[in-house]
LUMVOMI-299180 format. One record per residue (C-alpha): chain; x, y, z. Coordinates in pm, 1 decimal, always signed. Example, Ala and Ser with C-alpha at 12.3 -4.5 7.8 and 13.67 -1.06 7.14 Angstrom:
// residues 2
- ch; X; Y; Z
- A; +1230.0; -450.0; +780.0
- A; +1367.0; -106.0; +714.0
// end
This chain:
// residues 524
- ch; X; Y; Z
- A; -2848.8; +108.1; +2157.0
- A; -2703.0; +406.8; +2008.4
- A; -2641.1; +507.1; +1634.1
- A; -2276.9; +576.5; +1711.1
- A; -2244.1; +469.9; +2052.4
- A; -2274.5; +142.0; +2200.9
- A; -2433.4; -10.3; +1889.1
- A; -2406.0; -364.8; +2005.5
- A; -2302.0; -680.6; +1839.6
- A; -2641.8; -699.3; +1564.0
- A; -2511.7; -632.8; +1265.3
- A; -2177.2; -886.5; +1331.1
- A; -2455.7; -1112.8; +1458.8
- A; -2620.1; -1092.0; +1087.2
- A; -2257.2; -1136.6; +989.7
- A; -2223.9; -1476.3; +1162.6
- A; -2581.4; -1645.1; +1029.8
- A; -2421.1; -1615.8; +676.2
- A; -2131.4; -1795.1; +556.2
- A; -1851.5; -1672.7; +773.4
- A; -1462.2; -1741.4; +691.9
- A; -1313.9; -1720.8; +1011.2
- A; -1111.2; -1386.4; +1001.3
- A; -1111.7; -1310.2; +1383.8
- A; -770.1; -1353.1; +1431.9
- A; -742.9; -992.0; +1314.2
- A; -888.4; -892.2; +1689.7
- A; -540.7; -1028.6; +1799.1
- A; -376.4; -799.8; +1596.1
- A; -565.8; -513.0; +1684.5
- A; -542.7; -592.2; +2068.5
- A; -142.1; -578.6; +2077.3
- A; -171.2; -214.6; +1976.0
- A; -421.6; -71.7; +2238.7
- A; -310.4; +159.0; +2399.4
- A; +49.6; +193.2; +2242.3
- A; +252.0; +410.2; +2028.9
- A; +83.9; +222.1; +1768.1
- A; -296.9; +220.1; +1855.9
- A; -438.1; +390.3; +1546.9
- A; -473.7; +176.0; +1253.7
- A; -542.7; +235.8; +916.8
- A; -646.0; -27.7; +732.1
- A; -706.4; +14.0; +366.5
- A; -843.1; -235.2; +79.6
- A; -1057.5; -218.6; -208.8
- A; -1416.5; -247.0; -263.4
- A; -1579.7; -583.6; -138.6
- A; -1268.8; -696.4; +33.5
- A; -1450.0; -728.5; +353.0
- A; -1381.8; -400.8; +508.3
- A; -1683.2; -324.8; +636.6
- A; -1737.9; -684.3; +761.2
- A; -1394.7; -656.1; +961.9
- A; -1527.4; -317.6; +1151.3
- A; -1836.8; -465.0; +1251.3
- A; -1678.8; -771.1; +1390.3
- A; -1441.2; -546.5; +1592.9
- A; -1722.4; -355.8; +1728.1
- A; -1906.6; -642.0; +1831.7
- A; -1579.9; -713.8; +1997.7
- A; -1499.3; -447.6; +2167.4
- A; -1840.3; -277.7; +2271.7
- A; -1955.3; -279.1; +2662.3
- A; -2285.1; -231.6; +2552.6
- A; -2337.7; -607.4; +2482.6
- A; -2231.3; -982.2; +2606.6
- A; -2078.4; -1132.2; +2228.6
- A; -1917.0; -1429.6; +2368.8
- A; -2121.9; -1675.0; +2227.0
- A; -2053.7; -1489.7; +1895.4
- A; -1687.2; -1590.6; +1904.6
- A; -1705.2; -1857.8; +2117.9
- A; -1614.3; -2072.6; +1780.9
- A; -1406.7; -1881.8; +1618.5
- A; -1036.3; -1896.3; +1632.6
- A; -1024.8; -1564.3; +1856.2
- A; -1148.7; -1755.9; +2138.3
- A; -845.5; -1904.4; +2197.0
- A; -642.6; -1585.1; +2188.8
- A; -457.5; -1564.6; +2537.9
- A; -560.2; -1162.5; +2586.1
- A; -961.8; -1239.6; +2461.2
- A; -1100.0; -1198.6; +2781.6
- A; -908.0; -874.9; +2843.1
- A; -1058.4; -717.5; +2594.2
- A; -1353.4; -825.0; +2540.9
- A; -1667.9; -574.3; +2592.0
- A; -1452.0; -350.7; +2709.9
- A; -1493.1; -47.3; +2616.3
- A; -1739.8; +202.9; +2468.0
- A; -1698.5; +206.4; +2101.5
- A; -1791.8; +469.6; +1893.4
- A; -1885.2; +358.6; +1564.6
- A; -1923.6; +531.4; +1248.9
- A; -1995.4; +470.7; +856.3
- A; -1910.8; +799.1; +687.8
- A; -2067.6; +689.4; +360.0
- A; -2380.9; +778.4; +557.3
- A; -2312.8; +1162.4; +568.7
- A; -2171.1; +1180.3; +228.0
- A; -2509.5; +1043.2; +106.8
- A; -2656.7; +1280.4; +317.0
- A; -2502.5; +1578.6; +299.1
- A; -2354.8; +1721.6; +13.0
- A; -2199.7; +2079.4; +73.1
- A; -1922.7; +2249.9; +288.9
- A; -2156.5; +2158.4; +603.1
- A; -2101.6; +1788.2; +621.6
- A; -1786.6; +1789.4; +896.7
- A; -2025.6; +2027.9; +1140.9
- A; -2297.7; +1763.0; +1087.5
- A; -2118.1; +1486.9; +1112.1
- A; -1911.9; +1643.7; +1475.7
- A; -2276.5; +1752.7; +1589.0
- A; -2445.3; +1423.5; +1558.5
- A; -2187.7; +1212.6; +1722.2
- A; -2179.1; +1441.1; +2016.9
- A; -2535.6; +1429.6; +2110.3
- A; -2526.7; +1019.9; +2052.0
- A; -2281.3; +1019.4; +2324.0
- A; -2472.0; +1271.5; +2511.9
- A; -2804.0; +1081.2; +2510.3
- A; -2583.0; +744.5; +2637.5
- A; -2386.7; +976.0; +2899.9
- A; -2662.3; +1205.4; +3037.8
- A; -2489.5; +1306.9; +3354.7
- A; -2208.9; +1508.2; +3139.3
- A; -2404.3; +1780.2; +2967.5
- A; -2291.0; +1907.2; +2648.5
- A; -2124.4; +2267.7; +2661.3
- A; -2240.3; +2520.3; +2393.8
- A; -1990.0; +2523.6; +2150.8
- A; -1782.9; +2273.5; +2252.0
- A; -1593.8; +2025.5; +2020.4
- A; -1656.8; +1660.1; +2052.7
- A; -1300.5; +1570.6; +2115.7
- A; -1364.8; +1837.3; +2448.9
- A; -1688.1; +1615.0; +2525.7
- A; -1518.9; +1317.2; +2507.9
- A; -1250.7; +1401.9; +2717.5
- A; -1495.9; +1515.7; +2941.4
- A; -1700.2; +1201.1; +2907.3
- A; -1409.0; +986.3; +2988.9
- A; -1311.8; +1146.7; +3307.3
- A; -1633.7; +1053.7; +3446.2
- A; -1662.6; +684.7; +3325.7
- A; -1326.9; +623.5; +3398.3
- A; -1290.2; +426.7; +3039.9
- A; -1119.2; +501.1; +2741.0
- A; -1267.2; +497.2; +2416.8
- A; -1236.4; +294.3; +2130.2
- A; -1329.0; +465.1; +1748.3
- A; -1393.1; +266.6; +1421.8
- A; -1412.6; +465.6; +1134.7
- A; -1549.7; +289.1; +851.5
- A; -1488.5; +429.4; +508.9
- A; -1295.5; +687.8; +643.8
- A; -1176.3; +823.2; +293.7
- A; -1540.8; +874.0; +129.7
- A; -1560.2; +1276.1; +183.6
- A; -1128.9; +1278.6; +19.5
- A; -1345.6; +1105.1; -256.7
- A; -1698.9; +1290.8; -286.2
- A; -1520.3; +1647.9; -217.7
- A; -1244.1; +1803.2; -427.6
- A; -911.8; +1842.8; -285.9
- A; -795.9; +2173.5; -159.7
- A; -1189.9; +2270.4; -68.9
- A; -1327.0; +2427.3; +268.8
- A; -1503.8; +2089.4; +350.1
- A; -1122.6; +1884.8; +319.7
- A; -1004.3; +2161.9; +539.4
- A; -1223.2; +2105.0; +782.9
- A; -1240.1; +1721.2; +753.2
- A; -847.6; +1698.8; +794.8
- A; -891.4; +1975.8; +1091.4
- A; -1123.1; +1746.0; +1234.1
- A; -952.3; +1426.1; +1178.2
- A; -588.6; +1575.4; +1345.3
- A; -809.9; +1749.4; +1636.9
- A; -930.6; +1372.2; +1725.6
- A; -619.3; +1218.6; +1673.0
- A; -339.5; +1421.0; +1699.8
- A; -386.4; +1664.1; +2004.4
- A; -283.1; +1644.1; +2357.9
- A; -586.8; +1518.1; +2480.4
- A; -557.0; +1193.6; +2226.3
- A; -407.6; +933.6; +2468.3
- A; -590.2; +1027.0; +2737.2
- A; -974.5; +973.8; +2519.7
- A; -894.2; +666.2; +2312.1
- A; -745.5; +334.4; +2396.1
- A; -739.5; +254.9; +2021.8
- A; -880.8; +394.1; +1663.7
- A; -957.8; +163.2; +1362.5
- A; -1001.1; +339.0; +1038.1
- A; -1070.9; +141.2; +738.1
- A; -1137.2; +272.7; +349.7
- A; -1011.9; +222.3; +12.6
- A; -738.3; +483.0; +41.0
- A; -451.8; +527.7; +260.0
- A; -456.1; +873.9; +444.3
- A; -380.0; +1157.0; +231.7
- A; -58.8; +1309.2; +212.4
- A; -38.6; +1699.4; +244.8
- A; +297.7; +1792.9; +65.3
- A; +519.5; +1592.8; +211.5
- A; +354.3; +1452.3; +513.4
- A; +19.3; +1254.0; +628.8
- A; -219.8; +1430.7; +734.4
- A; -172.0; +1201.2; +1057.1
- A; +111.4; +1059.3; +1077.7
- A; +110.9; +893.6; +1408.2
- A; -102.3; +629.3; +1211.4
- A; +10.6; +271.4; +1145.4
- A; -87.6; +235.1; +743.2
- A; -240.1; -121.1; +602.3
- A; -271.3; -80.4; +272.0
- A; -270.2; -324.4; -61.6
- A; +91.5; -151.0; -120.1
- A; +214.2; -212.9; +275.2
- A; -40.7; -442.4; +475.0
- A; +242.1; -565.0; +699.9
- A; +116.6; -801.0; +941.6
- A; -269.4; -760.6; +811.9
- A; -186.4; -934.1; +496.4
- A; -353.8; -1245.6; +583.2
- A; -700.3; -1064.2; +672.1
- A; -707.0; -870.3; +328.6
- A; -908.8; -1162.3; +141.5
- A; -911.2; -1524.7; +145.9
- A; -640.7; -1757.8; +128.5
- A; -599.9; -2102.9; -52.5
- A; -686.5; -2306.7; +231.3
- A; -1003.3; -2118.5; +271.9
- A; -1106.0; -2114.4; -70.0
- A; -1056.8; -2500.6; -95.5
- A; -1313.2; -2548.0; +217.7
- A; -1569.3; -2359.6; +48.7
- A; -1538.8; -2501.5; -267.3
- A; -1563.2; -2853.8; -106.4
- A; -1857.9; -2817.8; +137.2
- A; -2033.3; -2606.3; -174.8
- A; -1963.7; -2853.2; -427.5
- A; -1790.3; -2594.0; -675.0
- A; -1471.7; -2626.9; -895.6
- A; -1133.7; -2506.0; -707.1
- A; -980.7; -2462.2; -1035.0
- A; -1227.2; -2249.1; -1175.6
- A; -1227.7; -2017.5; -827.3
- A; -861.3; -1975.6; -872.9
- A; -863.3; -1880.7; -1224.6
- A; -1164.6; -1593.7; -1166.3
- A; -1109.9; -1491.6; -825.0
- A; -727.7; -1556.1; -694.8
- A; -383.0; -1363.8; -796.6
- A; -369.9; -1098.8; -527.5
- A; -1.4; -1098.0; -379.8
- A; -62.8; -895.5; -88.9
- A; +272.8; -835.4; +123.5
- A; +430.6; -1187.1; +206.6
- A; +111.7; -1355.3; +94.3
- A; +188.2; -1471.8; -268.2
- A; -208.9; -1587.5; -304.1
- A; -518.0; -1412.0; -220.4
- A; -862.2; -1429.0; -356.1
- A; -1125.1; -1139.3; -396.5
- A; -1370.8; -1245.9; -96.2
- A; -1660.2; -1071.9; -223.7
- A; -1659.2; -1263.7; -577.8
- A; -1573.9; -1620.7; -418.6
- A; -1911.7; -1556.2; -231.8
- A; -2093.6; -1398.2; -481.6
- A; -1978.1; -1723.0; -722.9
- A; -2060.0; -2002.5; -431.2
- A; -2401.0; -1831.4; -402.7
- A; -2473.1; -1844.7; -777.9
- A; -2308.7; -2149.0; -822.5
- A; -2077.8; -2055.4; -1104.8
- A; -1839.2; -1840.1; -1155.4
- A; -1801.7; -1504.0; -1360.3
- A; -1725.2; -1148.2; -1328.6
- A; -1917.4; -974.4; -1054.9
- A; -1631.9; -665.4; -1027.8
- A; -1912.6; -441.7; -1231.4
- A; -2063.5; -430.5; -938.5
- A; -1762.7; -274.8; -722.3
- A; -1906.2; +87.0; -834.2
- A; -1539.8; +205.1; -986.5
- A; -1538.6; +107.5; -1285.1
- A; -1575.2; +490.3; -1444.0
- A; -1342.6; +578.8; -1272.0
- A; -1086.0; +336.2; -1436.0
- A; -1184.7; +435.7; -1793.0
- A; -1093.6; +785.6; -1666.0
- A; -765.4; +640.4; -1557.4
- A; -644.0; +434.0; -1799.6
- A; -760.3; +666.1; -2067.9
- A; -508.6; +965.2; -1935.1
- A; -222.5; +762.7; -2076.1
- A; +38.6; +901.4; -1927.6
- A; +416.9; +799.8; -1989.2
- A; +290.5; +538.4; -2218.6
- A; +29.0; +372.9; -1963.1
- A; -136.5; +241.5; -2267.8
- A; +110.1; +29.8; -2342.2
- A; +159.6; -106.3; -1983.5
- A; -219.9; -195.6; -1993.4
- A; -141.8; -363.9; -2277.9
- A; +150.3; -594.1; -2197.5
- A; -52.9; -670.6; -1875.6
- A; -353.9; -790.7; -2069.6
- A; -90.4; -1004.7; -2223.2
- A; -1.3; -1162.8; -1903.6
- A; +339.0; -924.5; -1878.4
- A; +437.6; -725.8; -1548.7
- A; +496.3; -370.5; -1504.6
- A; +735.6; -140.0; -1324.3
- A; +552.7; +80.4; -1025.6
- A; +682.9; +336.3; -800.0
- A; +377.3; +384.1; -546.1
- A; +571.4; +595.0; -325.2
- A; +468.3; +959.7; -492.6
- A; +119.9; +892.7; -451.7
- A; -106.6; +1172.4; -290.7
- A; -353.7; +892.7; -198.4
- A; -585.3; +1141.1; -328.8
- A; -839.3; +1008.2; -675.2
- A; -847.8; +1346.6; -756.2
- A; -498.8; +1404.6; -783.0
- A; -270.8; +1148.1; -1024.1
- A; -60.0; +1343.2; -1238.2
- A; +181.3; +1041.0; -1363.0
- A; +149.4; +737.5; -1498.3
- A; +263.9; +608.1; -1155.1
- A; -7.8; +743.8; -962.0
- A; -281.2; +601.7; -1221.3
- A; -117.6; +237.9; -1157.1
- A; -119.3; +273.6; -804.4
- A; -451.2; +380.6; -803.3
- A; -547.0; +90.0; -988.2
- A; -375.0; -140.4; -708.3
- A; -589.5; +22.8; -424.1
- A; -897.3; +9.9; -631.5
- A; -799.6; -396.3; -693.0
- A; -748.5; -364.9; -1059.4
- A; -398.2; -473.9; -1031.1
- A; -213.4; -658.3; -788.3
- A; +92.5; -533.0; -668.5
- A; +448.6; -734.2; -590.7
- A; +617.6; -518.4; -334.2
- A; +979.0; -733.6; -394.6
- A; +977.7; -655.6; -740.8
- A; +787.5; -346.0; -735.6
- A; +606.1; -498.3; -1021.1
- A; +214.0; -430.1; -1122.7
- A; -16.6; -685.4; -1321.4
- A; -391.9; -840.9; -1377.0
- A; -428.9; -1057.7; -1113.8
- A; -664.3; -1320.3; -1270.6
- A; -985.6; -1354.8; -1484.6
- A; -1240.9; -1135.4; -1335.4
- A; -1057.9; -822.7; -1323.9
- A; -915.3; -911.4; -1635.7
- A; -1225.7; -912.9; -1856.6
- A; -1326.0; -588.8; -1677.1
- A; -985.3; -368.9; -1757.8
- A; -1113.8; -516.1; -2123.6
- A; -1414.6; -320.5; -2068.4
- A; -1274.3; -72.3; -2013.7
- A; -1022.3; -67.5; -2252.6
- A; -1293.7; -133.0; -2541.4
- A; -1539.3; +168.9; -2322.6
- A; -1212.4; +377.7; -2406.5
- A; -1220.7; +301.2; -2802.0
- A; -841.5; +229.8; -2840.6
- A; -889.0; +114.4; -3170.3
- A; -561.9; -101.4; -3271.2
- A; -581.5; -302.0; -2931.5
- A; -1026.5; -338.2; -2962.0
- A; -957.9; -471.0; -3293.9
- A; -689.8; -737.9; -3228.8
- A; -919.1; -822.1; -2882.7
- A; -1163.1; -868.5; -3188.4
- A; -944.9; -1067.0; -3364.7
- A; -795.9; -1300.7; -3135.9
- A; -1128.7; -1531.6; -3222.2
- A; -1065.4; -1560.1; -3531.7
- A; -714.3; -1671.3; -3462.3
- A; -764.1; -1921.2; -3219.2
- A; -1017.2; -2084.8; -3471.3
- A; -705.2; -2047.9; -3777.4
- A; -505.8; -2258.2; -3543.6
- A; -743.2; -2498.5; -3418.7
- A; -859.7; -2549.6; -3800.3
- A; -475.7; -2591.1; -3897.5
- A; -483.6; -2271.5; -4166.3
- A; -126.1; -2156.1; -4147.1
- A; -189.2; -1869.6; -4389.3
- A; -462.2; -1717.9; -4170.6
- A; -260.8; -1755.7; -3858.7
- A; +0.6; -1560.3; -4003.4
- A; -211.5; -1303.5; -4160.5
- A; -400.6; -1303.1; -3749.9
- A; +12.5; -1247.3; -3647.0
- A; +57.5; -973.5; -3893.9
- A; -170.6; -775.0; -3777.5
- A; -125.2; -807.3; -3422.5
- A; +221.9; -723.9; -3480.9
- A; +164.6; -394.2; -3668.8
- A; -105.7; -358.4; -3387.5
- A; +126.2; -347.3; -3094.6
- A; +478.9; -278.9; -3139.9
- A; +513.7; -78.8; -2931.0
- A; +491.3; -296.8; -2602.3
- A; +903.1; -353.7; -2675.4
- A; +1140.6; -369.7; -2937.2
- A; +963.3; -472.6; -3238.3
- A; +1259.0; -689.0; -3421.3
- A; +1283.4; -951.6; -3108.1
- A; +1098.6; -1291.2; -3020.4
- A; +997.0; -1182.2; -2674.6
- A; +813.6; -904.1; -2822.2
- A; +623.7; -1157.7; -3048.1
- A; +544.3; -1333.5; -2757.1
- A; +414.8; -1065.2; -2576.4
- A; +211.7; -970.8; -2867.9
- A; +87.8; -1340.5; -2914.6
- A; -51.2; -1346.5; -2585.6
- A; -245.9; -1051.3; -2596.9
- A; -348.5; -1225.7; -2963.2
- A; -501.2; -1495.8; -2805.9
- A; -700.6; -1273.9; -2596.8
- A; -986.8; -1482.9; -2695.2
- A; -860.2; -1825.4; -2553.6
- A; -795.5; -1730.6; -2228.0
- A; -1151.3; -1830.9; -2125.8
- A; -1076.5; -2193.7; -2223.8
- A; -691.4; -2248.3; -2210.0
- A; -449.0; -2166.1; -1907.9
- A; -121.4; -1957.8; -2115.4
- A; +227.5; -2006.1; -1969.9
- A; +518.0; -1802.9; -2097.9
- A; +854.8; -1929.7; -2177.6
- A; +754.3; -2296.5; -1984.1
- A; +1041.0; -2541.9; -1882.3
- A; +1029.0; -2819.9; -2137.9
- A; +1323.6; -3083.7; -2199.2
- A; +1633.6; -2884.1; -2284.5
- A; +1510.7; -2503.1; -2326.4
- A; +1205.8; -2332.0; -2290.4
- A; +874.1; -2296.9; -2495.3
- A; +773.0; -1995.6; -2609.0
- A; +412.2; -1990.4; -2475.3
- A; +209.3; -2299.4; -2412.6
- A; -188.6; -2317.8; -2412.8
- A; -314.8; -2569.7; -2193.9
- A; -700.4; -2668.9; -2196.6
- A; -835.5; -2573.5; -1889.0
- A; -1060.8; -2847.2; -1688.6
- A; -1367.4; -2999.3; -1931.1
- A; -1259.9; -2849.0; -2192.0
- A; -1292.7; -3047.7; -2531.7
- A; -987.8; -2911.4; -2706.6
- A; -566.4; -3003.0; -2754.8
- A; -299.9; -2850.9; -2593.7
- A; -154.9; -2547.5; -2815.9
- A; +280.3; -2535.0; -2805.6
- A; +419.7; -2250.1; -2978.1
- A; +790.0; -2175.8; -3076.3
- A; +861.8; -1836.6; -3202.0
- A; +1146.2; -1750.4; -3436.2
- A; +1258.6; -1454.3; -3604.8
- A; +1463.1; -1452.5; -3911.0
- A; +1487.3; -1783.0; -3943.0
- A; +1177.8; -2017.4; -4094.1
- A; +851.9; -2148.0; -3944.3
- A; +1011.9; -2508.7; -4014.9
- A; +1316.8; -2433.8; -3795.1
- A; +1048.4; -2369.8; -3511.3
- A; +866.5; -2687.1; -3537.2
- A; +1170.7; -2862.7; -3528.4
- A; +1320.5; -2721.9; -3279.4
- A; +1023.2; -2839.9; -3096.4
- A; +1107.8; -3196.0; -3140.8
- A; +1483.6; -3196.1; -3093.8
- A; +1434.8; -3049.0; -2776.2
- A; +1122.4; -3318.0; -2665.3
- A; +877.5; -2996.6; -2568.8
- A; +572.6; -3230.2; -2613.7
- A; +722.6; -3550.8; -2365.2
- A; +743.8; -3266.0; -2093.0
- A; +394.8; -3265.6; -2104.5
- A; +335.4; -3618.4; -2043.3
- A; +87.2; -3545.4; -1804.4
- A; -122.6; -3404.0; -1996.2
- A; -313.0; -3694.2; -2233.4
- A; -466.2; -3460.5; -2544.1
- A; -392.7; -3406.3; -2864.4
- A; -109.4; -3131.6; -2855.9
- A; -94.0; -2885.8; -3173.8
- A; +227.9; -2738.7; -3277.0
- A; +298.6; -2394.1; -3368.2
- A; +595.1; -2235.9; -3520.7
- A; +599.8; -1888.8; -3645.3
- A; +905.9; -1721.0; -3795.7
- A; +916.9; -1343.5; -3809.4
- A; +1139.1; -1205.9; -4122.2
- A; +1270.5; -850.6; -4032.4
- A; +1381.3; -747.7; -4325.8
- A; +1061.7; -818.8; -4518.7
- A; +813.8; -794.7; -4206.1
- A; +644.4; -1074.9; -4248.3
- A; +513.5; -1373.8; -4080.3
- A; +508.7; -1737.6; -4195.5
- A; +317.5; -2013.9; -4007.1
- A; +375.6; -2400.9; -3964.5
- A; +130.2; -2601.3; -3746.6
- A; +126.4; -3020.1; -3706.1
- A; -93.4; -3197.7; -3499.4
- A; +21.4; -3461.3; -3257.5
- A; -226.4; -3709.7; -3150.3
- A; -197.8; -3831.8; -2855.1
// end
């Protein structure tokens, strides 16, 4: 067993005696490319989405080194038409560049990194000696002429020098020199039968081009036909909250909200596990190691991007052009680029119909709070602050208060839209209720009998507490709210829910820029 070479199948094996969802149809995938047009992938996703876990299982797959059949002989692979073809098949060359960045941390790291690989190969080919001075992609060509067999290379966390190094550096030179020499010469199709490279960032564009653009891109912008792979779906998440005895509801509400390509529902696979093996859930994106960066980020506000964070912490979408993108950290120069960073490190999702950004559920939620309080914006810290201290107002039926809470959220934040219009209240309101969102599920402007509700504030699951239905006005009165809550039967569209239901209706006067508050309890 080699370091880089002919590894074998023990780390996918350690894989396997864990909790395993069944991702193998990815091999499929994979296997239609070899030895194609389109036999280098690059498959990007962020932090704890499995990356890592997918590479391994590939080389398992793929490496002659090793009999893995019984590894996959249960998994949904197995019954794959082409699995036999493929199967330890070919020697894989395997490598985790985070290893060398640790390592290594100057202008020698590429040299290294070329140097190391080639004597691996050397030591598991013997009868092909090593030239002096000759480039690994030489030795490999050489290698293959003599074993007959093309090569197979999985790069895992292929980006981590484009994000240890600074851009337009000797060692990105050489790194990109290295990368096109490998993939992008003459020799190319004749050494590898396929190339796997998976990171966090697609590959880097170099003015106006990739830096190898004979590459088939997977990314949480474009995963095309990968989508499925990127985390876990409903159906999976359901099965593990079943045979682990946890709460579906409460996995979909931390971990789900990930609309990746044509798959409108993904969960973070990394915090459903971390969750089932703690047996609750809460935030474990902390963990994911970019959290500094996003401070950085967010705290650039470019083009306003304070105000986008904020309409998105108020459950609001936002407009994204991902297309300028250097897929370089070091290099985001718009507010565009900062977003779009933010969907590749998984602090937004991304709707590629729409083109539209957002917080995809709880987890990553209270984290871009973080980081928003980390950053000190004082107006939106404050009503985060506050939004306690309204929820109680309401709950406690103290109309002044609430409209005092309203007040200041309004001054607060008006500049998320137009400040003299009821969706702009609304907006603000739900970022005003910050505080709730830990017990109540908010949906904007919900079908009720002949219109639409403003925002209604469902309990979630055990929780002790009513329903909250609010109707937003503006120059009209806080009466004419509540009433136009019972002519148009908003409460009897929520027969199915069985709690007391709290009414709400705030009026917003322009002229003397105030609120006014009425609230009556229905019990049910």
């Amino acid at each position: 067993m080699g370091l880089y070479i002919n590894r074998g199948n023990e780390a996918f094996k350690s894989v396997l005696n864990g909790e395993y969802v069944d991702k193998s149809p990815l091999i499929s995938v994979v296997n239609k490319t070899l030895d194609t047009e389109f036999r280098f992938s690059c498959v990007t996703r962020c932090r704890r989405f499995g990356k890592s876990m997918a590479a391994k299982m590939l080389n398992a797959y793929y490496d002659q080194s090793c009999d893995s059949r019984s590894l996959f002989a249960d998994l949904q692979i197995a019954s794959d038409p082409d699995f036999d073809k493929h199967l330890n098949k070919y020697p894989v060359i395997y490598l985790d560049l985070s290893d060398f960045v640790t390592e290594i941390k100057d202008n020698t790291i590429v040299k290294v990194m070329q140097e190391t690989i080639k004597a691996d190969v050397h030591e598991a080919y013997p009868d092909v000696p090593v030239k002096e001075g000759e480039s690994l992609m030489n030795y490999l060509f050489r290698v293959k002429s003599t074993i007959s067999s093309k090569f197979i290379f999985i790069i895992d966390e292929w980006d981590a020098i484009c994000r240890e190094f600074e851009p337009q550096t000797k060692v990105m030179d050489d790194y990109v020199d290295w990368l096109r020499r490998m993939f992008k010469s003459g020799q190319t199709a004749d050494v590898f039968a396929g190339a796997y490279l998976t990171g966090i960032l697609p590959i880097k564009k170099y003015k106006t081009e990739s830096a190898l653009n004979n590459f088939i891109e997977y990314s949480m912008v474009e995963p095309r036909r990968m989508a499925r792979y990127f985390g876990f779906t409903k159906d999976e998440v359901r099965v593990l909250a079943s045979k682990h005895g946890m709460d579906f509801c409460d996995l979909e509400t931390w971990y789900d909200g990930y609309q990746i390509g044509d798959e409108p529902s993904m969960f973070n696979p990394n915090s459903v596990m971390q969750a089932i093996n703690a047996g609750r859930c809460r935030s474990f994106w902390g963990s994911t190691g970019a959290f500094g960066a996003v401070k950085d980020y967010i705290n650039m506000n470019y083009d306003g991007l304070k105000d986008d964070i904020l309409k998105m912490l108020g459950g609001g979408r936002c407009y994204v052009d991902p297309t300028g993108f250097q897929n370089d950290m070091s290099t985001v120069n718009s507010r565009d680029d900062v977003l779009t960073v933010l969907i590749h490190l998984g602090y937004l999702a991304f709707n590629w119909e729409k083109s539209k950004c957002y917080i995809p559920n709880k987890e990553v939620e209270s984290e871009m709070v973080n980081a928003v309080k980390e950053n000190r914006w004082g107006a939106l810290t404050m009503a985060l602050d506050r939004s306690r201290a309204l929820l109680d107002a309401v709950l406690e039926g103290d109309e002044q208060m609430v409209a005092q809470c309203v007040d200041l959220a309004h001054d607060d934040n008006t500049s998320i839209l137009s400040y003299n219009n009821e969706n702009s209240l609304a907006c603000v309101l739900s970022i005003a209720f910050y505080y709730a969102r830990g017990e109540y599920v908010f949906h904007r402007e919900l079908p009720t009998g002949k219109g639409f509700v403003d925002l209604v504030l469902l309990p979630r699951k055990n929780v002790a507490k009513p329903a909250l239905l609010l109707e937003l006005k503006c120059n009209a009165d806080a009466d004419a709210a509540i009433d136009q809550i019972r002519r148009r039967q908003y409460p009897a569209k929520l027969a199915d829910y069985t709690g007391d239901i709290i009414l709400v209706g705030i009026n917003y006067d322009k002229q003397t820029k105030q609120h006014t508050c009425r609230i009556e309890t229905l019990k049910r």
